[in-house]
VEXBABA-48297 format. One line per 4 residues: number of its first residue (from 1); their letters; for each residue z, y, x negated of N, C-alpha, C. Coordinates in steps of 0.02 Angstrom, whole numbers. Atoms other than C-alpha are relative to their C-alpha. Example, Ala and Ser with C-alpha at 12.3 -4.5 7.8 and 13.67 -1.06 7.14 Angstrom:
1> as> 0:-59:-45:390:-225:-615:0:60:-45 ~ -3:-59:42:357:-53:-684:37:55:39
END
This chain:
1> xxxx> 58:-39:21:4975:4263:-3243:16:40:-62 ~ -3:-34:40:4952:4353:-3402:31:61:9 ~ 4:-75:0:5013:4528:-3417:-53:37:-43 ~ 50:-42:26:4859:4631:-3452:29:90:-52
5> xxxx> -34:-78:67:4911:4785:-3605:-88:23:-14 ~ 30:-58:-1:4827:4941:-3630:21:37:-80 ~ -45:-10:58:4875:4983:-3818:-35:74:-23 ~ 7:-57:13:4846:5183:-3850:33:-13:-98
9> xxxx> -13:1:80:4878:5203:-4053:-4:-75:-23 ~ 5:63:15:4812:5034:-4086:-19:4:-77 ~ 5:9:80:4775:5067:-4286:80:24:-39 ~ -65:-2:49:4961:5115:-4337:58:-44:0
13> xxxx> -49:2:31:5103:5066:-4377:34:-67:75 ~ -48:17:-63:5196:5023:-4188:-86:-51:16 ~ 60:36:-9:4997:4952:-4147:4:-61:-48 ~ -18:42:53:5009:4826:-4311:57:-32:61
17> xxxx> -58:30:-14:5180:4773:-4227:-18:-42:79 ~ 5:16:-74:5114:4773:-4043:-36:-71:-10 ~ 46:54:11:4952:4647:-4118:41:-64:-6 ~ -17:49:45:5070:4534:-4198:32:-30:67
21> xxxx> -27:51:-75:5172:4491:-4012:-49:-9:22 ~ 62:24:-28:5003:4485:-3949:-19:-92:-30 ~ 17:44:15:4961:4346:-4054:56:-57:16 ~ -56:82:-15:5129:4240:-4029:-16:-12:63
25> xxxx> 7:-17:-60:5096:4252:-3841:-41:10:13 ~ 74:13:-25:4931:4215:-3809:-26:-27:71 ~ 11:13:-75:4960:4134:-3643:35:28:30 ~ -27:-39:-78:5075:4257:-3570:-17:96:-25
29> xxxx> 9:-92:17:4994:4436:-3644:-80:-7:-25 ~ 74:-9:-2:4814:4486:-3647:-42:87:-5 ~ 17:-42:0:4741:4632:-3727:-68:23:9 ~ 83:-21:-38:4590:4733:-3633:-25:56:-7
33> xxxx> 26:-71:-3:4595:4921:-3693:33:3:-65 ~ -40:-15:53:4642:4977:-3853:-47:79:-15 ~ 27:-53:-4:4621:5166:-3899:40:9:-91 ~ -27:-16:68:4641:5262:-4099:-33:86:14
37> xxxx> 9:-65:-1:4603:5414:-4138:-49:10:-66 ~ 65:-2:28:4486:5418:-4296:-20:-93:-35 ~ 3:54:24:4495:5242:-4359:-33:-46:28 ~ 48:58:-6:4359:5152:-4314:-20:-67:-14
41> xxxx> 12:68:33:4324:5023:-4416:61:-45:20 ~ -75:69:-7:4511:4941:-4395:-8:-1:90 ~ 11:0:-79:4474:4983:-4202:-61:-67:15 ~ 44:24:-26:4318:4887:-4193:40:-94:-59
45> xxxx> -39:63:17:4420:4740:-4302:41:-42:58 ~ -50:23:-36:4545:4727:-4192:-42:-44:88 ~ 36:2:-63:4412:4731:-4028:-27:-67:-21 ~ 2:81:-18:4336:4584:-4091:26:-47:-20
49> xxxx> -54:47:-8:4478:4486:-4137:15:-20:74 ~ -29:3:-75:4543:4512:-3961:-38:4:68 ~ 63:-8:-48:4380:4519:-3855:11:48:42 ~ -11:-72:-51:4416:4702:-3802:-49:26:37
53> xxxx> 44:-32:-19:4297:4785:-3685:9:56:8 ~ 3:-75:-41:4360:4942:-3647:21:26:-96 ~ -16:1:58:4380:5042:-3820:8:95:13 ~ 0:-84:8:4417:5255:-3827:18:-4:-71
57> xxxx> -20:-14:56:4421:5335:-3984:-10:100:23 ~ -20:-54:-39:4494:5513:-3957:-46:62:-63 ~ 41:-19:56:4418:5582:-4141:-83:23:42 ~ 78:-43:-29:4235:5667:-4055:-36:-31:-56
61> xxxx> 49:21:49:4163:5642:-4243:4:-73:-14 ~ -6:88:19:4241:5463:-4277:-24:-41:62 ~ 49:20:-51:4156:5438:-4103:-56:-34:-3 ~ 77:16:9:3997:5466:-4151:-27:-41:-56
65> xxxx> 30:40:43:3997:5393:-4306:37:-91:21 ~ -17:60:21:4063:5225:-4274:-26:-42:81 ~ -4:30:-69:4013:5182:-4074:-52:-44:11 ~ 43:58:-11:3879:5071:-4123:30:-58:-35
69> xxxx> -25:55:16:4003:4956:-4177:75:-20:57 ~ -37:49:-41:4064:4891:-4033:-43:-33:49 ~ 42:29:-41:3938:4782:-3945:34:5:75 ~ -22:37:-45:3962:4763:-3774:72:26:41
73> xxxx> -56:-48:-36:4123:4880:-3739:-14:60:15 ~ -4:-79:-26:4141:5024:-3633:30:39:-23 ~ -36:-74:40:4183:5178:-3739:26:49:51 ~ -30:-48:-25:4291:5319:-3707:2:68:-52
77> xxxx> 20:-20:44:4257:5460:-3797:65:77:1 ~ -49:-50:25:4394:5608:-3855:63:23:53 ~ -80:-14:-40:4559:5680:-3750:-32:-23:66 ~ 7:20:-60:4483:5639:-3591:-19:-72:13
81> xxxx> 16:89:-1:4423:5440:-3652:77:-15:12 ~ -57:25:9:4618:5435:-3694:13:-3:88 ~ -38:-6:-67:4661:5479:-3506:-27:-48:51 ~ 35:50:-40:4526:5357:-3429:0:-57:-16
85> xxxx> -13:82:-10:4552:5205:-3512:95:-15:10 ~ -60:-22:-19:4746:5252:-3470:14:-20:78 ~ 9:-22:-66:4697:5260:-3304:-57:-72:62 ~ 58:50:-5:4571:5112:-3294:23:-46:37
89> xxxx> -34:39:-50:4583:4971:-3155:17:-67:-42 ~ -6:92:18:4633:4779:-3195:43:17:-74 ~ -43:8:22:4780:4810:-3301:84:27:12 ~ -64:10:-33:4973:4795:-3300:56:76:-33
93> xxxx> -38:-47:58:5051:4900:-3450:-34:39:-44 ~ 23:-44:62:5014:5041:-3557:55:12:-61 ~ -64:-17:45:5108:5047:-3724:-37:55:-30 ~ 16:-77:5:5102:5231:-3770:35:24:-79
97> xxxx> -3:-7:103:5093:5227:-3984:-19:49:-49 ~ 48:-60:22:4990:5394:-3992:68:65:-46 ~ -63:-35:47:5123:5500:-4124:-10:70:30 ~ -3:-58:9:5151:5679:-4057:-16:13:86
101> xxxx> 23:-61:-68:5098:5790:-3895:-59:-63:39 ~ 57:13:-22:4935:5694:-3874:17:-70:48 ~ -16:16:-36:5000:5553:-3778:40:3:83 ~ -37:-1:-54:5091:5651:-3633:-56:-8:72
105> xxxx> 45:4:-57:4944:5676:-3516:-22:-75:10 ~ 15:76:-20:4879:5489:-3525:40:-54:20 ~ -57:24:-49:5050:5425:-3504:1:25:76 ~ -19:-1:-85:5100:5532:-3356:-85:-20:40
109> xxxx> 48:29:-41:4909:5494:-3288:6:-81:22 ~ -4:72:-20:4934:5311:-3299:69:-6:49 ~ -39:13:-52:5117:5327:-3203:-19:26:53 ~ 33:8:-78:5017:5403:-3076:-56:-52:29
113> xxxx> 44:43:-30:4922:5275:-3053:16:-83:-7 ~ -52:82:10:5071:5127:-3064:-20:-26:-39 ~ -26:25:54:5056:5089:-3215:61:-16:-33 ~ -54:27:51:5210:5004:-3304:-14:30:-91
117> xxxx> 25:-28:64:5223:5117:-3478:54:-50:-48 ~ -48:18:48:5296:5034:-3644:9:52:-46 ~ -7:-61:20:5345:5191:-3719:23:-7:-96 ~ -4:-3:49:5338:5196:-3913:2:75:-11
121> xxxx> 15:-94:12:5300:5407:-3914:47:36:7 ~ -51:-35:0:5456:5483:-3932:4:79:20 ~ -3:-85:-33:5386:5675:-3901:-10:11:61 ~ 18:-10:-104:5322:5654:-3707:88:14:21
125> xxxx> -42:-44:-43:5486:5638:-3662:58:21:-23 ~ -37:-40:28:5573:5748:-3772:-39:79:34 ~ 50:-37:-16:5446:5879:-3709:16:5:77 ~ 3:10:-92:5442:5819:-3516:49:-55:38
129> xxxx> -43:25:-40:5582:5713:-3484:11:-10:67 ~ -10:-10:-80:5618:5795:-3321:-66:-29:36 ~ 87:6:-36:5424:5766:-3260:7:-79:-8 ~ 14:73:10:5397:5588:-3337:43:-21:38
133> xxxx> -53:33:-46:5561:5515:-3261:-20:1:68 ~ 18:0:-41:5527:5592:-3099:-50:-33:35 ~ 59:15:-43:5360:5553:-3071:-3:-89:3 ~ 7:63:10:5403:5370:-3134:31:-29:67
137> xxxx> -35:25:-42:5530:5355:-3013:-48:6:87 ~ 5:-7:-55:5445:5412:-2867:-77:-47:15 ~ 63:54:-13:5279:5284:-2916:52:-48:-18 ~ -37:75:10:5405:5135:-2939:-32:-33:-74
141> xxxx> 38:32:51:5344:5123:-3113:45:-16:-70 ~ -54:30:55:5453:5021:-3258:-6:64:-63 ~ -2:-19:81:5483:5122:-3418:32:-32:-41 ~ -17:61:47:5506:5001:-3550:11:57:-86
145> xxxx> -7:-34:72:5592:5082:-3721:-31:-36:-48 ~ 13:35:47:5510:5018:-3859:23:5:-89 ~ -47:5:25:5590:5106:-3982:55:-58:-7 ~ -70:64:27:5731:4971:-4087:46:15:50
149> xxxx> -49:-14:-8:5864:5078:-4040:26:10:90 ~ -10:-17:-89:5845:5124:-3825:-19:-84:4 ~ 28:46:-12:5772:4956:-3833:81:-65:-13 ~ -54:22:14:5924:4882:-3901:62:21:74
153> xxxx> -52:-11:-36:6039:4991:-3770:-31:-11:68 ~ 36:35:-45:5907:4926:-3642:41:-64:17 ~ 4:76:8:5963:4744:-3676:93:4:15 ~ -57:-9:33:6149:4808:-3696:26:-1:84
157> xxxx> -23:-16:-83:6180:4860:-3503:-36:-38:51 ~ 15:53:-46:6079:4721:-3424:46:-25:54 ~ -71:27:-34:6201:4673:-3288:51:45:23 ~ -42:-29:6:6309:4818:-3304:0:54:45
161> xxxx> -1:-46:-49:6366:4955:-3178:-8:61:-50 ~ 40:-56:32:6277:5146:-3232:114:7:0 ~ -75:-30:20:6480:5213:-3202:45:-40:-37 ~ -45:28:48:6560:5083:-3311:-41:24:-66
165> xxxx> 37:-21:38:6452:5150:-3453:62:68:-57 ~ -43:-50:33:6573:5266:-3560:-63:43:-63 ~ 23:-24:25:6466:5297:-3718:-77:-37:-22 ~ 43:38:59:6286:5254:-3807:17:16:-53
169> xxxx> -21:-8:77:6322:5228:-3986:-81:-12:-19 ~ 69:7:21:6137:5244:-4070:23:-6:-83 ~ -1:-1:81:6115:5196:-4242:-53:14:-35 ~ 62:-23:68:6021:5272:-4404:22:-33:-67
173> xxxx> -28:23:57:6012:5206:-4557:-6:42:-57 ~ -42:-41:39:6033:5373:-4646:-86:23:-33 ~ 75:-6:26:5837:5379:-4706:1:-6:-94 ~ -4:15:55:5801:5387:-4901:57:46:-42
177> xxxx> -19:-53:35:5886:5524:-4942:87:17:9 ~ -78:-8:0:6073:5497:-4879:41:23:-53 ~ -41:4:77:6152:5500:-5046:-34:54:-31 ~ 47:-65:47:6047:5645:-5125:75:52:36
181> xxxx> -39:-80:5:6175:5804:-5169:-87:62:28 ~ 34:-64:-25:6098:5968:-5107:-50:8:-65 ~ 38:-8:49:6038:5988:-5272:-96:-52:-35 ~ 84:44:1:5916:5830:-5283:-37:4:68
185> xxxx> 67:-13:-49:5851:5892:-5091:-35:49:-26 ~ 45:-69:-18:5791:6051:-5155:-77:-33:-59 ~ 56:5:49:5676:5934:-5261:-62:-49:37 ~ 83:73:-51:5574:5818:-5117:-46:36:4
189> xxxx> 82:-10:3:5408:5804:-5118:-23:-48:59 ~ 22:55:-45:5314:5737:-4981:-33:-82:4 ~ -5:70:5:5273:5569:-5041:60:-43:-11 ~ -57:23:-8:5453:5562:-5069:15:-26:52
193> xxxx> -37:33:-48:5512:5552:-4911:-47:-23:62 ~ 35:32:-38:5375:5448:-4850:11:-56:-7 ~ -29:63:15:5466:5281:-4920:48:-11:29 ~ -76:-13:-47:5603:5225:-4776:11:-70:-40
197> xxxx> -33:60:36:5723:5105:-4869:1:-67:78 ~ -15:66:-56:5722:4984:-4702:-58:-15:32 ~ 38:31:-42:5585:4990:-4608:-81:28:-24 ~ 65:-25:31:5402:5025:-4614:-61:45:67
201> xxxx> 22:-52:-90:5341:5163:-4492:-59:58:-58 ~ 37:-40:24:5208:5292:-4504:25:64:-32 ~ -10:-62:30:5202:5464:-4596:49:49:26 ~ -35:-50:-29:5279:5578:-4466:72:-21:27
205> xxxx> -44:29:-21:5397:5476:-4415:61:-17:-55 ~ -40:17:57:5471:5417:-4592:22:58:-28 ~ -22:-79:-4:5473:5603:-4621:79:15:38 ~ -68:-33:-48:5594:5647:-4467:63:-45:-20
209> xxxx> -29:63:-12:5681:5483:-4505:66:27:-67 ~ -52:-47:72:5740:5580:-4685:42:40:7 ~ -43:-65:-15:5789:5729:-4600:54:7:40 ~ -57:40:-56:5883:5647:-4455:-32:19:74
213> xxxx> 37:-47:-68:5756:5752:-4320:-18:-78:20 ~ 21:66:-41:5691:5551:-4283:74:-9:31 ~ -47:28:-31:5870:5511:-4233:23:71:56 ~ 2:-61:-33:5892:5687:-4146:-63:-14:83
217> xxxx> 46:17:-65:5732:5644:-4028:12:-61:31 ~ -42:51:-31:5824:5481:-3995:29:20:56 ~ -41:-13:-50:5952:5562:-3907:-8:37:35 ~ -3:-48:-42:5879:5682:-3815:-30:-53:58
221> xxxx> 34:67:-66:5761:5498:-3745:45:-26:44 ~ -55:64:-38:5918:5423:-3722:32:20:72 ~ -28:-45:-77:5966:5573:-3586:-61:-9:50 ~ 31:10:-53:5815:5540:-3500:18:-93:36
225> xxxx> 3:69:-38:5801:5349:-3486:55:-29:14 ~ -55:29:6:5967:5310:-3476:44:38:74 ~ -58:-54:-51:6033:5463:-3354:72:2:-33 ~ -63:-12:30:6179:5497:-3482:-15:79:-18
229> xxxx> -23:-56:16:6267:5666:-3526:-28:-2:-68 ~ -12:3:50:6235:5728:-3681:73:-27:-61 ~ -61:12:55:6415:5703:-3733:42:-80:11 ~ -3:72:19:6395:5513:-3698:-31:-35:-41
233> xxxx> 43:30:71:6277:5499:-3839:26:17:-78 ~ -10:-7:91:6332:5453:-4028:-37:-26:-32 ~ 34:20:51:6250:5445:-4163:56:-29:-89 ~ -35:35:64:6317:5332:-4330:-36:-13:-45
237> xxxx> 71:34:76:6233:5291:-4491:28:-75:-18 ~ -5:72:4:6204:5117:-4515:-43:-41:-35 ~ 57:-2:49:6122:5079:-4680:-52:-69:-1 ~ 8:76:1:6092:4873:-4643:-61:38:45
241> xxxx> 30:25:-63:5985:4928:-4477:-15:-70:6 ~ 2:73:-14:6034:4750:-4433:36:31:91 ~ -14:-19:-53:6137:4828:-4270:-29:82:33 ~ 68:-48:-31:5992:4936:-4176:62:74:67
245> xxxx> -38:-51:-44:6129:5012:-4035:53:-18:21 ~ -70:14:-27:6292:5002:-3965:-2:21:63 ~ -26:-29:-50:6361:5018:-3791:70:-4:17 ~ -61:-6:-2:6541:5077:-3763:31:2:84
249> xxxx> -28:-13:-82:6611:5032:-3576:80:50:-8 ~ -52:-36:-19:6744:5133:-3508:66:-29:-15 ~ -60:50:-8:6873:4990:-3512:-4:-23:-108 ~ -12:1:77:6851:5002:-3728:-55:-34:-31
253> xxxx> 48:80:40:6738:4844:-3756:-60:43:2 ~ 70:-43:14:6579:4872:-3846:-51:-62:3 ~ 47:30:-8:6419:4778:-3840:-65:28:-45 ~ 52:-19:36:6273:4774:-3974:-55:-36:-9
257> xxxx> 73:47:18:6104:4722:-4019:-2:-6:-62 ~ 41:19:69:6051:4642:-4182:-50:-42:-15 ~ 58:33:11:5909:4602:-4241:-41:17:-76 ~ 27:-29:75:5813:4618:-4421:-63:60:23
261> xxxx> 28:-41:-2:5728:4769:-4450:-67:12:4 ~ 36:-3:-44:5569:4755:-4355:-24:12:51 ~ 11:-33:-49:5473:4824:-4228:-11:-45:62 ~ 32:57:-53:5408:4641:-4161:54:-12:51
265> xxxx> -53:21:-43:5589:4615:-4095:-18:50:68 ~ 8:-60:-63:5573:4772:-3953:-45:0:43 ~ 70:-10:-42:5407:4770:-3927:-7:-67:39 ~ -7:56:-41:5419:4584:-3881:42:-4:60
269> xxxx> -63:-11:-43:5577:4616:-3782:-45:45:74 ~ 22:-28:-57:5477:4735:-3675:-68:6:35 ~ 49:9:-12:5315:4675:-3660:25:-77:58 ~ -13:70:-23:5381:4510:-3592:81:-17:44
273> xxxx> -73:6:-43:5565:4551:-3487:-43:-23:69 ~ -69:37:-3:5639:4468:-3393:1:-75:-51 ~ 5:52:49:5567:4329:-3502:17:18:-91 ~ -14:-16:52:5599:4305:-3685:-57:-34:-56
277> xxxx> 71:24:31:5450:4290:-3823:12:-51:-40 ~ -3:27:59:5402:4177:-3953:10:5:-60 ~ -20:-10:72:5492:4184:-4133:-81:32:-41 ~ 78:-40:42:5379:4303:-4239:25:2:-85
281> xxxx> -27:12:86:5506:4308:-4391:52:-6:15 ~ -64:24:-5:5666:4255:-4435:53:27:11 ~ -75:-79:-43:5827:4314:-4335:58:11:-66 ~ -62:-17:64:5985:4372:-4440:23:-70:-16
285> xxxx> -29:66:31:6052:4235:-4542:73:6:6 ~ -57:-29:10:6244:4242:-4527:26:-58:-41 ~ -36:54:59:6258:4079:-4656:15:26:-92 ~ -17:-39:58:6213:4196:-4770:70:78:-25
289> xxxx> -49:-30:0:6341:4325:-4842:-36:80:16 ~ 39:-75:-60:6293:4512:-4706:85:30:-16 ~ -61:-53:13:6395:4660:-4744:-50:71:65 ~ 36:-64:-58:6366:4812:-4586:51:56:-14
293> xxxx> -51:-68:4:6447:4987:-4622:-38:29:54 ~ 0:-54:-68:6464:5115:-4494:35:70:-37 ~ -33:-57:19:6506:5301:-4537:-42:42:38 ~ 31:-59:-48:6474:5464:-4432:-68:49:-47
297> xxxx> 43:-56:62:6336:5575:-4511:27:55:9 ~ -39:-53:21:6357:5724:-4600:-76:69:28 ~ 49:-65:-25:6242:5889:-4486:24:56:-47 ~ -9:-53:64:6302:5993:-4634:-81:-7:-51
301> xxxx> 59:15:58:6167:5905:-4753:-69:-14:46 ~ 78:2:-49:6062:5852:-4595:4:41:49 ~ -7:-33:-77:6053:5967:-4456:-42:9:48 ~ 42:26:-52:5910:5923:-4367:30:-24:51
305> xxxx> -28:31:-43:6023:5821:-4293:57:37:35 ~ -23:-38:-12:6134:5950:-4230:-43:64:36 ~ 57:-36:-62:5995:6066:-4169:-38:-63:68 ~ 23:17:-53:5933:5925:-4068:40:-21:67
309> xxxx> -49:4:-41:6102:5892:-3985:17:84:36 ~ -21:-78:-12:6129:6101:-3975:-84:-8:57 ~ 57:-18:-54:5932:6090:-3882:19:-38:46 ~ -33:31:-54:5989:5953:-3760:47:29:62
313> xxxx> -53:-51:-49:6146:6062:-3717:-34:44:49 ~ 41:-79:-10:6021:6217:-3689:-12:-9:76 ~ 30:8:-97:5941:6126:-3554:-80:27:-6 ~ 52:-44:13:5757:6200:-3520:-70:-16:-28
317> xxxx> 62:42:54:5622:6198:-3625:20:-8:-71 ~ -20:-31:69:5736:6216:-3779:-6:-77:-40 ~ 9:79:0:5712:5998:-3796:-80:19:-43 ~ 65:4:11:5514:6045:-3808:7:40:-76
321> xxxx> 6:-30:67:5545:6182:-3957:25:-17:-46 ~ -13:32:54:5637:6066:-4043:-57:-44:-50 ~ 63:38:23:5483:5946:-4046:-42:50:-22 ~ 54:-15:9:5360:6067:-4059:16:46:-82
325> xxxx> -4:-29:44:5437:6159:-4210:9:-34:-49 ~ 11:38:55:5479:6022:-4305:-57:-44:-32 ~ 65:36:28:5308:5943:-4286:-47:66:-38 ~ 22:-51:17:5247:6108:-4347:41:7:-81
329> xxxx> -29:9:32:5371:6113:-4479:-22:-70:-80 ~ 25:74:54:5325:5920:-4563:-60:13:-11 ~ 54:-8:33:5153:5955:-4563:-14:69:-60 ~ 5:-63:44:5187:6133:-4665:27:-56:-76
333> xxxx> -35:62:44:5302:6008:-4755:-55:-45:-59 ~ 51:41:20:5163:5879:-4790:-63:45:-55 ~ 37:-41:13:5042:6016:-4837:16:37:-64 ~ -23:-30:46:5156:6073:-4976:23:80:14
337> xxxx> -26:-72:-30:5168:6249:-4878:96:25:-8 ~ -96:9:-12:5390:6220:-4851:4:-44:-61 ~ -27:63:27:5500:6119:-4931:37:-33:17 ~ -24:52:-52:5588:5983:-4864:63:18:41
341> xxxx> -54:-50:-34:5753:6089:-4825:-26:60:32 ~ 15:-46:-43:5653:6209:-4749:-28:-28:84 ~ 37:46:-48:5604:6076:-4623:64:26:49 ~ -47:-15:-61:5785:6113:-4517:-7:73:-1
345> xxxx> -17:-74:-15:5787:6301:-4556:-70:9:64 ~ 53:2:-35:5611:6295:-4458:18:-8:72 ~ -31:30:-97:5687:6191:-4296:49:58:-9 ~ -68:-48:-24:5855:6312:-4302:-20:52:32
349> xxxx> 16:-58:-10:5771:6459:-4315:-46:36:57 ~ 62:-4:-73:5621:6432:-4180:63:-3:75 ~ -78:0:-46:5799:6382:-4064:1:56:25 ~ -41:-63:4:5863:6531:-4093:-32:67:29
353> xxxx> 65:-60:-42:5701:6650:-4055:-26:9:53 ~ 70:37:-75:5610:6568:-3924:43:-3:64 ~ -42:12:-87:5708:6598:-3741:-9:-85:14 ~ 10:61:-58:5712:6421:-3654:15:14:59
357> xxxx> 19:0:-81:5643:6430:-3474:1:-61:38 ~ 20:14:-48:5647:6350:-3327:-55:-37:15 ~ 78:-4:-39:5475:6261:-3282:11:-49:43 ~ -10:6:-71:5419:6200:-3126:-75:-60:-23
361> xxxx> 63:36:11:5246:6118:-3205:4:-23:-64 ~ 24:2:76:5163:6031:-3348:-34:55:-31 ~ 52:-55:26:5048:6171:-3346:53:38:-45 ~ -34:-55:13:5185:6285:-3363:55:-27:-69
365> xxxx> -36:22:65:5269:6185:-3504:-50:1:-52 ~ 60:-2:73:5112:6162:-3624:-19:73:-19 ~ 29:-74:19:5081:6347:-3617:80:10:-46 ~ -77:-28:61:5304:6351:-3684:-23:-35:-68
369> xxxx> 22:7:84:5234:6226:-3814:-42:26:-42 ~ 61:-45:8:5081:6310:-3845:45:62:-69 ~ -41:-79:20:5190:6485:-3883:59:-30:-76 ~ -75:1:31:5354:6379:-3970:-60:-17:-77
373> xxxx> 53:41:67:5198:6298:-4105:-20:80:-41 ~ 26:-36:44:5114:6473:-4138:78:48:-38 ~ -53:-45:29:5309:6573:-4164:31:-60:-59 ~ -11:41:54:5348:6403:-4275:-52:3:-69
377> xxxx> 59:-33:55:5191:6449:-4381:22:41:-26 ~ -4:-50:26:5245:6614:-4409:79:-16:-54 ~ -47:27:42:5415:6536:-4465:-8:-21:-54 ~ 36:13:32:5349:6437:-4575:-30:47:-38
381> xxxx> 42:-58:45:5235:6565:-4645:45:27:-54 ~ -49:-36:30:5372:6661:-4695:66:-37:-56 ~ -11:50:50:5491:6523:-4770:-48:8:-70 ~ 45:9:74:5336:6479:-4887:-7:51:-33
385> xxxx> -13:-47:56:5321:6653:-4955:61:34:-25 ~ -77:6:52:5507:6643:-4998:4:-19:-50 ~ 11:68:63:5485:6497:-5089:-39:17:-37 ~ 47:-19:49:5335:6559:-5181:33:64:-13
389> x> 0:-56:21:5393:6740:-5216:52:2:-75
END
């Protein structure tokens, strides 16, 4: 039987990638819900390419203006369409592509209601780790990494006992800006570091990806889905991204994934396990002449990546104020408000202010993000009239 998909952020970036295994795999994947957020027009493309009936668009105004272009499908209309076609009967998988906060409620709704998630959203469970895991575990519900890199150390421990496990090795490929002296960061501009030399991802993402905060929310995923220590997770820069992750057993031997720098590889991988998909593009060539470096990064020049290992340690909610200050942070960023080195002083400094508690709820966590977003504002604020004065 088909596996029926549920595709949440179906106009970006990881959506593009999800369509494209859709199409190789036409008799074993079948898409029935697809949700965006203002993008209509590529929404109602995609719907009748794929004879979608169920359609949410989370946008209220891109609602109204575009909902007479979908003949014949059942709309969903703003944060609460997202949670109902999430939630909707007669399907298998939700892949969860929505960039930021706005995906946690429709995820955890759909694992309450056994859903199988393919997890592309890196902030849910940087944010709710503890919650998501739990509640997955206790509905018997798969979490599929879709992320390259968990997706890679997915594929890596197939077979393998959790206590033979010594280290994850995660790899970055350093973003655009590796090689820039201190002197050429204090000059990015935000269309700068919206060009990733490897791969081709959305705005917020190619952002963190510069600063090293994308490889930082890696490893805090990797402590959830994985059940590893923090101080079994490394991070390496690895400019090819031709080798996605490493796993280091106890007994020395390592084990890696490679694959060319695409999203189709993962997403296929986890739309379609225990089986294996149909060729979408061409695997690594090794007739040709492949050169792979490995070197540790430097949290001197990036330290995103160092506050997100220091929030991990914390424990708490200090995971959530990492996310919530740096997404607070990139958009000041984007906005021209900061400047691109003010993007870590932002995460450090919110760290450093903001207690990390204890919680017992979601409730009681969205009210810590809530609080860590408006004291990251005020951060922010202040930065920018540095910079301007």
């Amino acid at each position: 039987m088909k596996r029926k998909i549920v595709l949440l952020g179906a106009t970006g970036s990881i959506g593009d990638s999800t369509l494209k295994v859709l199409r190789a795999n036409p008799d074993r994947l079948e898409l029935v819900g697809i949700a965006a957020n203002r993008n209509w027009k590529k929404l109602a493309d995609i719907a009748r390419e794929f004879n979608v009936k169920h359609v949410a668009i989370s946008d209220e105004a891109a609602f109204d203006e575009g909902k007479d272009a979908f003949d014949g499908a059942t709309l969903y209309r703003g944060a609460e369409g997202l949670k109902e076609i999430s939630t909707m009967d007669g399907f298998d998988t939700l892949v969860a592509a929505v960039v930021g906060t706005d995906a946690l409620i429709p995820t955890l709704s759909a694992i309450k209601c056994k859903k199988d998630i393919a997890l592309a959203n890196k902030e849910i469970l940087v944010m709710s780790g503890k919650f998501m895991m739990a509640e997955a575990k206790r509905m018997g519900v798969k979490m599929l990494p879709l992320d390259s890199e968990h997706n890679a150390v997915f594929q890596c421990i197939q077979g393998e006992r959790k206590e033979d496990i010594a280290n994850l090795i995660i790899t970055a490929s350093g973003g655009m800006f590796r090689d820039y002296t201190f002197e050429q960061m204090q000059k990015i501009r935000p269309e700068d570091a919206m060009k990733h030399p490897n791969w081709n991802m959305g705005v917020k993402v190619t952002i963190d990806s510069s600063t090293l905060a994308n490889k930082g929310l890696e490893v805090i995923e990797a402590k959830w889905l994985f059940d590893v220590s923090p101080e079994q997770i490394e991070v390496v820069v690895h400019r090819q991204s031709i080798v996605h992750s490493m796993v280091r057993f106890k007994d020395g031997s390592i084990l890696a994934h490679l694959a060319p720098p695409s999203m189709t590889f993962p997403i296929e991988h986890s739309l379609l396990v225990p089986e294996r998909g149909n060729p979408i593009l061409p695997s690594v060539d090794f007739t040709k002449c492949l050169s792979l470096d490995f070197a540790p990064p430097d949290t001197t020049r990036f330290p995103c990546l160092k506050h997100a290992f220091d929030a991990l340690k914390t424990g708490g909610t200090a995971t959530a104020i990492f996310n919530a200050s740096n997404e607070v942070a990139v958009a000041n960023f984007i906005k021209g408000k900061i400047s691109w080195l003010d993007i870590p002083k932002v995460v450090g400094s919110a760290l450093e202010k903001i207690d990390s508690k204890d919680v017992n709820s979601i409730e009681e966590l969205l009210e810590r993000d809530a609080l860590a977003r408006v004291k990251s504002e005020e951060i922010a604020r202040e930065l920018g009239r540095r910079c301007n004065a």
